[in-house]
C-alpha positions as CSV (number, residue, x, y, z in Angstrom):
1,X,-28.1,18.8,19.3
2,X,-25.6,20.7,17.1
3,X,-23.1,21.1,20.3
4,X,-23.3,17.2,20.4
5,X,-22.3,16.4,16.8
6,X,-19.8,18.8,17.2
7,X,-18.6,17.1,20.3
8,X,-19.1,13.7,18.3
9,X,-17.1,15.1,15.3
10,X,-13.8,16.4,17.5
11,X,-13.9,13.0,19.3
12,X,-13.8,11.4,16.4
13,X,-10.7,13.7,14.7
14,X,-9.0,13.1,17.5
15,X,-9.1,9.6,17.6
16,X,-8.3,9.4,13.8
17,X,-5.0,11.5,14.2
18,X,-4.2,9.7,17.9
19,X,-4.1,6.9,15.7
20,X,-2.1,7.9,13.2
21,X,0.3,9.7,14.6
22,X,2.7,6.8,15.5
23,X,3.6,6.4,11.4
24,X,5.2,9.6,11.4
25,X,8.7,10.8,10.6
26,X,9.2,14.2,11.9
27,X,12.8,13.6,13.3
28,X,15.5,12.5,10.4
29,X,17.3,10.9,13.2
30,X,14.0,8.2,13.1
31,X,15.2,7.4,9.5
32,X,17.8,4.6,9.9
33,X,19.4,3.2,6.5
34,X,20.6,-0.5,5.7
35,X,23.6,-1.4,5.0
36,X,22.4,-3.1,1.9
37,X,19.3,-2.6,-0.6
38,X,18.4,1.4,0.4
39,X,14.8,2.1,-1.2
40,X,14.2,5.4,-2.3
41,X,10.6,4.8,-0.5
42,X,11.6,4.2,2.6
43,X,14.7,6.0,3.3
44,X,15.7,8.5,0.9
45,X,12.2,10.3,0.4
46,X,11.8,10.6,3.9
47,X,15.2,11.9,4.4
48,X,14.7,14.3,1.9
49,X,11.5,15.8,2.7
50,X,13.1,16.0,6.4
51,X,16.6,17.5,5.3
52,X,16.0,19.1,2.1
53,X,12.7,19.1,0.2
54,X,11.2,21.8,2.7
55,X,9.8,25.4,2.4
56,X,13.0,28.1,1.4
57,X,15.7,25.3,0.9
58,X,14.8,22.8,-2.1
59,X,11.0,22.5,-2.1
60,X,9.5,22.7,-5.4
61,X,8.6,26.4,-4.7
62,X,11.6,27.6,-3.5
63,X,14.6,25.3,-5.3
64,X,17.3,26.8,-3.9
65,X,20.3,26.7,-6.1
66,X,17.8,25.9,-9.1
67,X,17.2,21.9,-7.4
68,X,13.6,20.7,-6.4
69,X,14.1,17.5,-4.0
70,X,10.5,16.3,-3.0
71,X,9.9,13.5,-5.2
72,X,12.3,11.2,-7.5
73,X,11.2,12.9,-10.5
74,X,12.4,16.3,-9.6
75,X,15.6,14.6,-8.2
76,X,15.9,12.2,-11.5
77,X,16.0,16.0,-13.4
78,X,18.8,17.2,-11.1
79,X,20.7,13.8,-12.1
80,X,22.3,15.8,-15.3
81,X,23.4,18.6,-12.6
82,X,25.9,15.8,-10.5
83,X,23.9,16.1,-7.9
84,X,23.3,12.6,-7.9
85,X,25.5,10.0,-10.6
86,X,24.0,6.7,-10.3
87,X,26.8,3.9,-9.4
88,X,29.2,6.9,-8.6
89,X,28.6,8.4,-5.2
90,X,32.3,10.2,-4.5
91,X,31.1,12.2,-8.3
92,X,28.0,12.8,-6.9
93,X,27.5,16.3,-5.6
94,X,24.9,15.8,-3.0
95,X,27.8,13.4,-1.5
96,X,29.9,16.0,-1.2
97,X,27.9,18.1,0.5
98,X,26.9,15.8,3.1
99,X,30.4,14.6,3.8
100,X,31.9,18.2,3.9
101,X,33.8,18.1,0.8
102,X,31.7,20.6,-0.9
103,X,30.4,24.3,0.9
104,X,26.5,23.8,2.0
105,X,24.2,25.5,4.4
106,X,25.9,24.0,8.0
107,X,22.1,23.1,9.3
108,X,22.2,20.0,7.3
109,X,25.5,19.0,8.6
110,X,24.1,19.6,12.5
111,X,20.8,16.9,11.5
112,X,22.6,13.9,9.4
113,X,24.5,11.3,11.5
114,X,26.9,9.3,9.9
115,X,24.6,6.6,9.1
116,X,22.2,8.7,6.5
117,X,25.8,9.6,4.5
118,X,26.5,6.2,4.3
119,X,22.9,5.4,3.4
120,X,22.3,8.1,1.1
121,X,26.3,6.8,-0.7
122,X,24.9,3.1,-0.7
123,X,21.7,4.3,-2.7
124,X,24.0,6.1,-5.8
125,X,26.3,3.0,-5.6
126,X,22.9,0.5,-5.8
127,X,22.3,2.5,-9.3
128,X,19.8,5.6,-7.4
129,X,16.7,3.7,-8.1
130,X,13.3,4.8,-7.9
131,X,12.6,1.6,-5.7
């Protein structure tokens, strides 16, 4: 009987994570921005928690060069460093970075295409809202 539910139990986890597997990002090249109307939702978090936001780089534990990027909040704080000036993406540091003008750790440059600079520009020009 207790092999059973066990049997029962891993059938049924595996279904449940079969099924939800296709939502996932795990790739940043799967995150493709608009031209128009980027939402911090649906493009930026994603990108950052695939680029940035992760274990010894800028998770809230590590913060690497003092800058937490896992949630709007902690990026919203990191505003009054330049990393990010709403409306003014060429002042904004984290533009920099990705487009080579400013010295960064070259792994990011080998995982963002030209269409999350562009994307991640078009947010700080839209006003870098929390939307």
């Amino acid at each position: 009987m207790k092999n059973k539910l066990i049997l029962i139990f891993s059938a049924i986890l595996a279904m449940s994570l079969a099924s939800c597997n296709d939502n996932i990002i795990s790739d940043p090249a799967q995150i493709v921005f608009p031209a128009k109307n980027v939402s911090y939702q649906n493009h930026i978090q994603p990108f950052m928690v695939l680029t940035c936001a992760y274990q010894g780089c800028h998770s809230d534990e590590t913060m690497a060069g003092g800058r937490s990027m896992t949630n709007y909040i902690a990026l919203s704080e990191t505003m009054n460093m330049g990393l990010v000036i709403p409306g003014n993406p060429d002042g904004s540091v984290l533009v920099q970075m990705l487009e080579g003008k400013l010295p960064h750790n070259p792994y990011v440059y080998w995982i963002v295409n030209d269409n999350h600079k562009a994307g991640i520009r078009q947010w700080i020009l839209e006003g870098a809202l929390n939307n």
